[in-house]
C-alpha positions, 0 to 999 in steps of 0.5 A: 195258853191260859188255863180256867182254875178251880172256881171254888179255889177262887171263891174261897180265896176272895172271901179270906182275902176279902176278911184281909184286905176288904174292897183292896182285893177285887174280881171285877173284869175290868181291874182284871183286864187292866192287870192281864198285860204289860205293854208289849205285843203279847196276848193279854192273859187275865188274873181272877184276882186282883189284890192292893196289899199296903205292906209286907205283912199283908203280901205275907197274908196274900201269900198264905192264901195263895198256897192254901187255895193253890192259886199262882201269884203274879206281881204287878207294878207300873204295868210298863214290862216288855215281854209278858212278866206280868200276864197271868198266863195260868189266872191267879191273883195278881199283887199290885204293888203300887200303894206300897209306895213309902221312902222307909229310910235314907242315908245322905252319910252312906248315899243309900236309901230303902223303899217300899217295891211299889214306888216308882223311879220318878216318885224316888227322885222327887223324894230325894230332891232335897238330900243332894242325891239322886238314883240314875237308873232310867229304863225309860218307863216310870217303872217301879223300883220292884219291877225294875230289880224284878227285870235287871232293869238299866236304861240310858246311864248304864254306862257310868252308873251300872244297871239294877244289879249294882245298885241294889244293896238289899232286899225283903222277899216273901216266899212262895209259904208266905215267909219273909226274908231280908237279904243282903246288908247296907255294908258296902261289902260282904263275903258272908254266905251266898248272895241271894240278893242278887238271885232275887235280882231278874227273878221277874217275881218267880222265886218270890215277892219283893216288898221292899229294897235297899239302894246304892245312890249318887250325888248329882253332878256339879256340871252336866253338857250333852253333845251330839254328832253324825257320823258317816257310818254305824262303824265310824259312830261305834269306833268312836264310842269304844275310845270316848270309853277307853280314854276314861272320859266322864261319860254318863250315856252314850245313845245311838239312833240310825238314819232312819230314827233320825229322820223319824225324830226331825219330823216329829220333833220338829228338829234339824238333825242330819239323817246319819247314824248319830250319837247324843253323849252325857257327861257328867263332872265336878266343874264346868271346865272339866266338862268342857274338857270331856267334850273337847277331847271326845270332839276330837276323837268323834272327828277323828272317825268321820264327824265333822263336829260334836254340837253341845250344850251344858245349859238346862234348856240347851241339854233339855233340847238336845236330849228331845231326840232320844226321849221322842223316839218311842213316839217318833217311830210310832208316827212313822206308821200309825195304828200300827203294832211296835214290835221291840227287840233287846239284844246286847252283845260286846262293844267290839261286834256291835257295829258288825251286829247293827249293819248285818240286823240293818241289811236284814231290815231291809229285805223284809216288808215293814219298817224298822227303826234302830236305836242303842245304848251303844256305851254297853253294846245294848241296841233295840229295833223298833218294828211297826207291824200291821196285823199280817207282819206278826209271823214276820216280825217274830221271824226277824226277832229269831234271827236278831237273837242267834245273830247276837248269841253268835257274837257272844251276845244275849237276847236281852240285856234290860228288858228281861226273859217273861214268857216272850224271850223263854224259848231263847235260854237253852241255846244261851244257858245250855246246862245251866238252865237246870240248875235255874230249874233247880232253884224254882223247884226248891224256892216255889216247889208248886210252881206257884210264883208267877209260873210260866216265866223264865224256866217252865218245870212242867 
């Protein structure tokens, strides 16, 4: 899939980059090893080049370069993406983002903040301890702020906070001729021309380079409790999501694991859940007695729909505990076959099909050879199947994961809802998009008419 580029291309970029960044530009195998693959199952692919850039002027001057030589340009942050965003399938120079890594500005007035793209989600929070606000997306990797826009990244508290496309307020954007732009404003609001920041948003870096953005934060919550309960049945546990959400209570996440991540999760955690389809809850409230009053009514509701109980802690340590369940899972189904490969599924589709989606995916599990575990942010119709394969399953696990995908289109469903398009999921978008997808076209060709930007990605042009 990779194609060798014009080695004099290379050898002059190296020089005028080297005139630029000095010992921050790199063709050494190893750093270039290091930057051909996320953490995914997909075959690595090398950049010729690897590059440092500690500001938007010098990601400008990379830019320059890439568009005299020729070369594709792929950004590179934490390294944690899940379907091939950051593999250089045809070479080039890779931008790592991650010494751009600053707080530029923050508003404790107008709860905002603006950070360089190379920061990660764990370096934002600390920077933030001391203002009383905080930035709740967690995809779960310590993916950087730059990555996590670039993918529409959203994780576990979507459910209340909203996923990368309403939290991000701005951007800075270096285009594919080496221009920088600012999108968007720090107005809570606007109805003034197109909204290009939120083009940027899940461009996965094909339209340009993100350098810096604008965040909406929020206030940390007075009082936090997390339940969690068994229920007799995936439909009973979904039943009981959809009213907790339609009662309005203060939920901040809803987690589901089956029976088999739950059995996963006692053994390696070393703790004494029931093996039943299972849901954690946060709720998050101005005062513990409201808290307390979250739990009591979802309580009712959850045995109202088969749980015996919600067993819940607002304690730090008790919650910490509690939590352990969900935050061991990756790990926790990795034990269940070690050496093996993990082969992560994405699927969203509408709370109302949910249950029927994860019965028909847990009946079609259970006809194939390996095993799978399933896991969900169920509060927004989001679920991902673990599948740990040996090395003569792949044919099988990527049939399994075609089916998942037309089963969730079918539902009105898509075939990611946070871990973004890449090169894994491309072959997908027609059948979601249909006519759509040229006009994505459309837009590469006019941004990145060389096809320059992190090609391969998305929408092929040639």
């Amino acid at each position: 899939m990779q194609q060798p580029l014009d080695t004099s291309a290379i050898a002059s970029a190296l020089a005028d980059l080297g005139c630029l960044l000095g010992d921050r530009v790199t063709a050494a195998d190893a750093v270039r090893e290091h930057h051909s693959h996320g953490e995914s199952t997909h075959t690595p692919a090398l950049p010729d080049l690897v590059c440092f850039p500690l500001s938007t002027q010098e990601v400008s001057e990379v830019v320059k370069v890439s568009a005299r030589c020729r070369l594709p340009v792929v950004p590179f942050g934490a390294g944690t993406s899940l379907e091939g965003q950051v593999h250089a399938v045809r070479g080039g120079i890779c931008l790592d983002m991650r010494r751009m890594n600053r707080v530029l500005r923050v508003s404790t007035a107008d709860m905002d903040v603006t950070v360089e793209a190379g920061m990660s989600r764990t370096q934002l929070v600390k920077a933030l301890e001391s203002t009383g606000l905080t930035f709740f997306i967690d995809p779960g990797a310590d993916a950087t702020i730059g990555g996590m826009v670039s993918t529409r990244a959203s994780g576990t508290t979507a459910v209340r906070y909203g996923t990368m496309r309403e939290n991000v307020l701005g951007l800075t954007v270096v285009l594919a001729d080496g221009r920088v732009i600012h999108t968007g404003t720090r107005a809570r609001k606007s109805s003034a021309g197109y909204d290009l920041t939120h083009l940027f948003v899940g461009a996965e870096g094909t339209l340009g380079v993100i350098t810096e953005v604008t965040l909406r934060l929020h206030t940390w919550p007075e009082a936090v409790a997390v339940a969690v309960g068994a229920f007799p049945s995936v439909k009973d546990a979904v039943e009981a999501v959809i009213e907790v959400i339609q009662l309005g209570l203060g939920v901040a996440r809803i987690e589901f694991m089956d029976e088999r991540m739950v059995a996963a999760v006692n053994s390696y955690s070393r703790l004494e859940l029931a093996a039943m389809p299972t849901l954690l809850f946060e709720f998050h409230g101005i005062s513990q007695s409201q808290v307390a009053e979250m739990v009591r009514l979802a309580d009712q509701l959850a045995r109202e729909h088969g749980a015996s109980h919600l067993t819940w802690e607002a304690s730090p340590d008790g919650r910490e505990r509690l939590w352990r369940a969900r935050h061991d899972a990756y790990y926790a189904a990795r034990s269940l076959r070690p050496g093996s490969q993990v082969l992560t599924t994405d699927v969203c589709v509408p709370i109302s099909r949910l249950a029927e989606c994860i019965v028909a995916t847990r009946a079609d599990l259970d006809r194939l050879s390996f095993s799978a575990t399933i896991v969900g942010h169920v509060g927004d119709g989001n679920f991902h199947v673990l599948c740990l394969l040996g090395a003569e399953q792949n044919e099988e696990g990527d049939a399994f994961a075609h089916r998942l995908v037309e089963r969730a289109h079918a539902m009105g469903g898509t075939c990611t809802g946070e871990h973004g398009v890449g090169y894994g999921k491309k072959k997908y978008l027609l059948a979601e998009h249909g006519d759509a997808l040229d006009t994505m076209r459309a837009l590469k060709r006019t941004l990145d008419p060389e096809n320059r930007m992190n090609p391969g990605k998305i929408v092929d042009l040639d």
